[in-house]
C-alpha positions, 0 to 999 in steps of 0.5 A: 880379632877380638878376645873370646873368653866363654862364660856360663849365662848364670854369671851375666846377673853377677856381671851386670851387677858390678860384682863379678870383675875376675873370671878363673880358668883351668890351665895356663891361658894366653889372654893380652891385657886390653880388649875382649868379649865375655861370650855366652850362647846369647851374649857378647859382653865387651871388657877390658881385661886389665891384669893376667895372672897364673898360679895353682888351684890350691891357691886361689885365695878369698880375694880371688873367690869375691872378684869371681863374684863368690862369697866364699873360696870353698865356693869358687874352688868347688865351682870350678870343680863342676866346670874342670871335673880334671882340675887337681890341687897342683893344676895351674889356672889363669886368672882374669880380671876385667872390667866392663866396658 
């Protein structure tokens, strides 16, 4: 069975640009290197998710923020607040990075 990651539709513009390669979640998330569909209400976008890793919110960087396709940290960190309006400082988030396939 292949991979499932959910994706808000917004994103798909950023994707099929090239732009966004990297997409963060809320929590320590089991993702297998390989294979995997980002997933909307509409679309089915095949990946290849090339490396998994895991740290705290707090320490999401400027690197991880243009991966996502953000021009700026603020920007990713306040996103994401929209998206996990739990998520603190302290919370672990998983960090996938992909490309498409």
């Amino acid at each position: 069975m292949t991979q499932e990651i959910g994706l808000a539709e917004q994103f798909i513009p950023l994707i099929n640009a090239g732009v966004k390669t990297a997409t963060v979640r809320m929590g320590r998330r089991r993702y297998e290197i390989g294979p995997a569909e980002l997933v909307t209400r509409k679309t089915r976008i095949p990946i290849m998710i090339e490396h998994v890793s895991f740290r705290q919110f707090s320490e999401l960087t400027e690197q991880d923020a243009k991966l996502d396709g953000f021009a700026h940290r603020d920007e990713l960190l306040q996103t994401l607040q929209t998206f996990y309006p739990s998520i603190e400082l302290s919370s672990p988030v998983t960090i996938v990075r992909f490309i498409r396939v």
